[in-house]
C-alpha positions in Angstrom: 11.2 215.7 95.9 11.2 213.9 99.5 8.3 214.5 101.3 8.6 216.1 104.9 8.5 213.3 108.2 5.6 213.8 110.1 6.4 216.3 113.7 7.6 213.4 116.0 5.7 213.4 119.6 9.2 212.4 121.1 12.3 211.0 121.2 10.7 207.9 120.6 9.5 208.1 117.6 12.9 209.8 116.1 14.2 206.8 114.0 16.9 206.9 111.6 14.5 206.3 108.6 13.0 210.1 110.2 16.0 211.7 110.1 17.1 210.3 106.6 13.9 211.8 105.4 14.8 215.2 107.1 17.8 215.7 106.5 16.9 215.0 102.8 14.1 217.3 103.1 16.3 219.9 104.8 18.5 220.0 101.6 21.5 217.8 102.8 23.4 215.5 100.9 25.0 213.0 103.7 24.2 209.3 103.6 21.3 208.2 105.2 22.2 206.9 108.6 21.8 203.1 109.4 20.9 203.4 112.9 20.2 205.9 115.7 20.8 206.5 119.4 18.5 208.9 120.8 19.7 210.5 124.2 17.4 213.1 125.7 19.7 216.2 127.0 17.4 218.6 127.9 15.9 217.6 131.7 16.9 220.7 133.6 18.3 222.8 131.1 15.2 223.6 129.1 11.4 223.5 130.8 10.0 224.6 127.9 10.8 221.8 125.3 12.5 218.4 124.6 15.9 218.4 123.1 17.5 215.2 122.0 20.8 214.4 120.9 20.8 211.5 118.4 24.0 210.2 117.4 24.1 208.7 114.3 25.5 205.5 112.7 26.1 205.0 108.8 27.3 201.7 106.7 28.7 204.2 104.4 29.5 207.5 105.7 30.6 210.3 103.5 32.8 213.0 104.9 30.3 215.6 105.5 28.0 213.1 107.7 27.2 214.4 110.8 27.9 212.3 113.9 25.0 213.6 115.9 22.8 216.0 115.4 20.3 217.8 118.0 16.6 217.6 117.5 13.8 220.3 119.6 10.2 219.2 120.2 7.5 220.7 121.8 7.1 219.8 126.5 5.7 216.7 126.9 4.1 218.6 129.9 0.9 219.8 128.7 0.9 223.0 130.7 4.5 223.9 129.6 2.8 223.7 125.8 0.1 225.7 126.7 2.2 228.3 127.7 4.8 228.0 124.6 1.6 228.6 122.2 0.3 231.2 124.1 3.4 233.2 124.0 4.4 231.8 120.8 7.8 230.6 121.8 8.3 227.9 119.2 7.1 230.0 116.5 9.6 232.6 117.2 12.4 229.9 117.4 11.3 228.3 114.1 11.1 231.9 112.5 14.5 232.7 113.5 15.9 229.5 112.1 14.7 230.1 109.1 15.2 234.0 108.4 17.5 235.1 110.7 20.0 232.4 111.5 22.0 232.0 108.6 23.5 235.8 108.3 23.7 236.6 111.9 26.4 238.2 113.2 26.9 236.0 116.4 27.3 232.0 116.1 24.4 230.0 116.3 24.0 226.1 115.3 23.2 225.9 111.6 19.5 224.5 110.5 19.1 220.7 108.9 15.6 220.8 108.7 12.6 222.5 110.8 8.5 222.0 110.6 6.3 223.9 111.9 2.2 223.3 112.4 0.5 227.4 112.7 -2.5 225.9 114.4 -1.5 223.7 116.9 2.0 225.0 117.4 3.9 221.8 117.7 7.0 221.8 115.1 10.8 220.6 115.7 14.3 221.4 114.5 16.8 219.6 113.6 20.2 221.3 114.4 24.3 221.0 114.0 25.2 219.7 117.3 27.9 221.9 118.9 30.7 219.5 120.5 34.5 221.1 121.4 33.0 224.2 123.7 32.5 224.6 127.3 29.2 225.2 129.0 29.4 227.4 131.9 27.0 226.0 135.3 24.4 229.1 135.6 24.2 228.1 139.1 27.7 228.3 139.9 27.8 231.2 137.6 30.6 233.0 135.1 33.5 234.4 135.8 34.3 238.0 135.0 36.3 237.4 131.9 33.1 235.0 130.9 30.5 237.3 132.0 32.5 240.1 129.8 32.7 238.1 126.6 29.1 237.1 126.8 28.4 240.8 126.8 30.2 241.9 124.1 28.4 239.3 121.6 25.4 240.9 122.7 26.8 244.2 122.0 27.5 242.9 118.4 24.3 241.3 118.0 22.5 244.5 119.1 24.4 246.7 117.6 23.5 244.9 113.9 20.0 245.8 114.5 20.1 248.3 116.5 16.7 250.8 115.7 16.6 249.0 112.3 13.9 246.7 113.6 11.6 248.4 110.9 13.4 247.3 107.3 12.8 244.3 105.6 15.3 241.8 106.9 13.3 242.2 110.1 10.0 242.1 108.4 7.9 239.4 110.6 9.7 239.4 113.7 7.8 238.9 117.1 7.5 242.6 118.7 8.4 240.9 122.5 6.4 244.5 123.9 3.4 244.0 121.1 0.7 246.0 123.2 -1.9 243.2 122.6 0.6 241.0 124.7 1.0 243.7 128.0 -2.0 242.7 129.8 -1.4 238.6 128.9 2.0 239.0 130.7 1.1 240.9 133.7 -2.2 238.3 133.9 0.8 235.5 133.7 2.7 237.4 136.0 1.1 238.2 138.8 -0.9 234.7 138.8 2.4 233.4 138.8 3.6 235.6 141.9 1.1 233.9 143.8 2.4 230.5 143.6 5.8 231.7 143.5 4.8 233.4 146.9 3.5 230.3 148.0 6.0 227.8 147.3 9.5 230.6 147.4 7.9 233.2 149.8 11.4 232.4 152.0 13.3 234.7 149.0 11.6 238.1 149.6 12.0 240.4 152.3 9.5 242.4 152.9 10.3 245.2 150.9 11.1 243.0 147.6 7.5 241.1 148.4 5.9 244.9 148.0 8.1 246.0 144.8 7.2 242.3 143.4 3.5 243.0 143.9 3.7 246.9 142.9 5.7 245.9 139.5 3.2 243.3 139.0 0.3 246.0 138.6 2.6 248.0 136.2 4.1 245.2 133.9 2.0 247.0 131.1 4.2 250.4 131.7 6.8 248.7 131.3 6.6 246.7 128.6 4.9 250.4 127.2 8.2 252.0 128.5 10.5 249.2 126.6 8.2 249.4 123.1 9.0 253.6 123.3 12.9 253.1 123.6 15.8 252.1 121.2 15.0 248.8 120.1 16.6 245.9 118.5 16.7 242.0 118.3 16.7 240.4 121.6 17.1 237.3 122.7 14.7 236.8 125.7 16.5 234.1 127.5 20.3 234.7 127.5 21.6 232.6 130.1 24.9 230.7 130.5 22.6 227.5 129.9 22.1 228.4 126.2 25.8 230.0 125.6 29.2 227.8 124.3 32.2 229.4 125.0 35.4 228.0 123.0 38.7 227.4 124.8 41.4 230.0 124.5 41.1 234.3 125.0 38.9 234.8 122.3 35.5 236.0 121.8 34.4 233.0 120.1 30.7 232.3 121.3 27.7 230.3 120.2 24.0 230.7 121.3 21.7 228.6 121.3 17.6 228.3 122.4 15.6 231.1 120.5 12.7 231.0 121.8 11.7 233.8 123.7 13.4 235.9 120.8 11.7 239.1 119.6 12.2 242.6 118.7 12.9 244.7 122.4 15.1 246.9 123.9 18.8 245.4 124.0 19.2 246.3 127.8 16.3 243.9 128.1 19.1 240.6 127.4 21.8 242.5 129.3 19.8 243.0 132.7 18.7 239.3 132.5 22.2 238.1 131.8 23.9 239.7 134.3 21.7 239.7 137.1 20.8 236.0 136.5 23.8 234.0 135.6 26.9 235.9 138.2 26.8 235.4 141.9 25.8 238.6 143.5 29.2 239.3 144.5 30.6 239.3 141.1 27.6 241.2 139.4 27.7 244.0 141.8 31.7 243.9 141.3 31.8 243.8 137.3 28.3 245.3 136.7 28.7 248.8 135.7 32.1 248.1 133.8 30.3 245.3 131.9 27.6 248.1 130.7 30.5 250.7 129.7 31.6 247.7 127.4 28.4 247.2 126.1 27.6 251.4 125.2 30.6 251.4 123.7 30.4 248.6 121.4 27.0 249.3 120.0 27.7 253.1 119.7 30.3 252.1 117.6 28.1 249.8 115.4 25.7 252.9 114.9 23.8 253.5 117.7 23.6 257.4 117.8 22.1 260.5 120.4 22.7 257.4 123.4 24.7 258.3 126.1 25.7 256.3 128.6 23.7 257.9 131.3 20.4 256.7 129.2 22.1 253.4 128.7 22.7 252.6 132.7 18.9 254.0 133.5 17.7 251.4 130.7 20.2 248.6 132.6 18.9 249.8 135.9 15.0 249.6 134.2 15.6 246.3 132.5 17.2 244.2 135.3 13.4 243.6 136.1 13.1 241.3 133.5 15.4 238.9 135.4 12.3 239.1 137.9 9.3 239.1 135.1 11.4 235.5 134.2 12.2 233.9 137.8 8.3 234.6 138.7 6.8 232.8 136.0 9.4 230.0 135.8 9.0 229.5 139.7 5.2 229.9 139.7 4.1 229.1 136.2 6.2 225.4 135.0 6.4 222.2 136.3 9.9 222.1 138.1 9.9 218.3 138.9 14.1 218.1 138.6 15.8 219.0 141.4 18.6 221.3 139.3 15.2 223.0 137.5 14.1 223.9 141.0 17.6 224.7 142.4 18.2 226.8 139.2 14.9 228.9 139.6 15.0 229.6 143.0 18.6 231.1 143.0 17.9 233.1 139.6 14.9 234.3 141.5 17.1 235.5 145.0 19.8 237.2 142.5 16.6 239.1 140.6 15.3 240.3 144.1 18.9 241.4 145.4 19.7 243.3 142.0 16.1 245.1 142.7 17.6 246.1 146.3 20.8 246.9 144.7 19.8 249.4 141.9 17.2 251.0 143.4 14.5 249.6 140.4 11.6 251.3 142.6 11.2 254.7 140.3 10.7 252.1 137.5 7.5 250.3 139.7 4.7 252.6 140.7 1.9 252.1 138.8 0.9 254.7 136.2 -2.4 253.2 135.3 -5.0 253.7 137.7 -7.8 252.6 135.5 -10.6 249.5 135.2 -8.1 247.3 134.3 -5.1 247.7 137.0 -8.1 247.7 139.4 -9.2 244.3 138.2 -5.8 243.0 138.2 -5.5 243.9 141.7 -8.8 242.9 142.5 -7.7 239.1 141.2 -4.2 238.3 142.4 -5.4 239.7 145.9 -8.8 236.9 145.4 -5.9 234.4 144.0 -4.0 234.9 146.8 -6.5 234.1 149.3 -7.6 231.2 147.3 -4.1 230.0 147.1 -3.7 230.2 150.4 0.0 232.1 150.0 1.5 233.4 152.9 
């Protein structure tokens, strides 16, 4: 039996020797590459992690040898790590590539070989690399016909799952609203709004600054709100950055980047993805079609007593997750590439015109009135001065 590689720190210490002894460990039978080319492909695309593409040479290459394969790590940014353990993002990407993954009902890049250390939190995977499908620019954002196909596959996805979270296939599964979580990510949140006040304050108008601050007392009612609804898998970060679309008309889709994955409502990914990754224009134009598409699909996969009326106040509920994610990306990670910046400050602008839009306000005041919400304000207002925001 070959003995697992050590977790490599990064790319550099990814040799072809290391993957030989992964890929072997993984189960595959390919010839053990000769030498290696790592290229790191993840600067602006993923904050949270490194991802390397390592294309691989062999002095005898069977058929089924892979010409590159992709390999995640662990930030090399200390505070981006801090945060992926304390939300326990690469533990829910290393549990879905190994449970969920391989009978899913939307595409995903198959698992070689994946580690993971429970204490410390640093693992990597070693996945197929998906060449001969398009990557649409978030910034520019997708195109109707995109943004439609992107939310059918969520539709399909959901609808697998849909209020099933409870049997055993799901058995182990992050719960994204786990109420021990609530108060960590409204802490995270509204510490975050600070800086992102600070350094983005331009964004808000006046009345987004005061829904930003009032949803930032109530981020525990609404994860509460999410935990008491239909639920499903979710997953967390469904942006055109981590979706391959294949030429032609068909629906033929792959996701990648599981990280933020977890068990949630299903409006949750469908808020995010449409407020974050279309232009304004084209969201507010496509928006309510693109939900009619979605009820139908997952009523059809089983979803019962869900009308649509329940579905758009749950789209209308969960487009503030698009916010919940802009503030802590633009307040919370280090954003040293330009397109990292340029990326989280328009996601953040769409997330405070689709709060304008859909009048998210009913969904904001504070229900909790108690030592806690008091505290909260008590701090982000002493973090503010501190901070010096504007």
């Amino acid at each position: 039996m070959t003995p697992d590689p050590p977790i490599p720190e990064d790319g550099s210490s990814i040799t072809a020797e290391w993957v030989r002894r992964a890929l072997a460990a993984g189960g595959g039978r390919v010839a053990p590459p000769s030498d290696i080319r790592v290229e790191e492909v993840g600067v602006g695309a993923g904050v949270m992690g490194q991802v390397m593409r390592c294309h691989l040479e062999y002095a005898e290459a069977d058929d089924p040898a892979p010409e590159s394969i992709i390999v995640k790590l662990p930030s090399v940014t200390a505070r981006n790590r801090r945060m992926g353990k304390r939300l326990a993002l690469y533990r829910r990407e290393y549990d879905f590539y190994r449970s969920l993954a391989s009978q899913f009902p939307v595409r995903t890049p198959r698992l070689l070989y994946g580690d993971f250390e429970s204490r410390s939190h640093r693992f990597v995977l070693v996945l197929e690399d998906i060449r001969g499908m398009g990557v649409v620019d978030q910034i520019t954002g997708a195109s109707p016909a995109q943004a439609r196909q992107a939310i059918r596959a969520l539709a399909r996805m959901h609808g697998t799952y849909w209020n099933r979270t409870h049997e055993p296939v799901m058995s182990g599964t992050y719960d994204s609203t786990n109420p021990k979580m609530r108060p960590v990510v409204q802490i995270v949140f509204l510490t975050n709004l600070v800086r992102t006040l600070k350094y983005f304050g331009d964004s808000f108008t006046s009345t987004t600054r005061q829904h930003a601050e009032d949803f930032g007392l109530c981020v525990i009612d609404h994860m509460a709100a999410l935990g008491d609804g239909p639920r499903t898998f979710t997953h967390g970060d469904y942006r055109l950055d981590n979706l391959f679309f294949a030429d032609g008309d068909g629906d033929d889709l792959t996701v990648i980047d599981w990280q933020v994955s977890g068990l949630s409502c299903g409006l949750y990914d469908v808020g995010y993805f449409l407020v974050g990754n279309l232009t304004i224009p084209v969201r507010r134009r496509i928006e309510r079609e693109a939900v009619e598409e979605y009820h139908d699909i997952v009523c059809r996969a089983g979803a019962t007593d869900f009308t649509f009326n329940e579905c758009w106040r749950l789209y209308r509920q969960n487009t503030l997750a698009a916010l919940l994610t802009s503030v802590i990306v633009c307040g919370g990670l280090d954003l040293d590439d330009d397109r990292s910046r340029r990326l989280a400050e328009i996601g953040l602008k769409r997330s405070l015109a689709a709060m304008e839009d859909l009048d998210v306000e009913e969904f904001i005041s504070p229900r909790n009135r108690g030592l806690f919400a008091n505290a909260c304000r008590i701090a982000y207002r002493a973090n503010w001065l501190l901070q010096g925001a504007p």
